[in-house]
N, C-alpha and C positions, 0 to 999 in steps of 0.2 A: 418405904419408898426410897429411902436415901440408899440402901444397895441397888437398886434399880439404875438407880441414878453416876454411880459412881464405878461399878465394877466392868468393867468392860466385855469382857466375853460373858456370853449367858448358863455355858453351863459351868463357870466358877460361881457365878450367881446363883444357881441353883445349888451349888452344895453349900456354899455360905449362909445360904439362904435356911436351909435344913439343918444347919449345924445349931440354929436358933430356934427357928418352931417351923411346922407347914404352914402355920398363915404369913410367916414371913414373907418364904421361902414363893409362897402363891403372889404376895403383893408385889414384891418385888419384881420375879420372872413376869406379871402381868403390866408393869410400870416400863421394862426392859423391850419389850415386843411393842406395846403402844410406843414409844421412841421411834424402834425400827421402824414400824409401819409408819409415821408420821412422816419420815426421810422422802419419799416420793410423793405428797402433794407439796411438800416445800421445797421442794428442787425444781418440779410444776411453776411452782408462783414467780420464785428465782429465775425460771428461766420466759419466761412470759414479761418478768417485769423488766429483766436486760431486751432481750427482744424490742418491746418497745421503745427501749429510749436511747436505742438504735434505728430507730427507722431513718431518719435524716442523713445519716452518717453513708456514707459512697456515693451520694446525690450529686450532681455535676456534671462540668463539660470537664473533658481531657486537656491538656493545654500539652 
């Protein structure tokens, strides 16, 4: 898990990964992609919870 965790592009992950066993090289590339994929419902929440606590804010009269 900690190349997963640490190497930044994926297909250096994958040869790093290989360079030690397939089951590395599998957990890793599988810990690397669950990340990616996680990226969009957390930018989801991120922008949901900014959103809201904005609602107040432009509220008024013009002066």
């Amino acid at each position: 898990m900690f190349p997963g965790g640490t190497i930044h592009d994926v297909t250096q992950l994958v040869g790093a990964g290989y360079s030690v066993s397939t089951g590395v090289s599998d957990l890793s590339t599988f810990v690397k992609l669950l990340g990616v994929a996680m990226l969009v419902p957390i930018v989801l929440v991120i922008g949901v919870v900014i959103r809201r606590s904005n609602r107040g804010v432009g509220k008024g009269t013009c002066e």
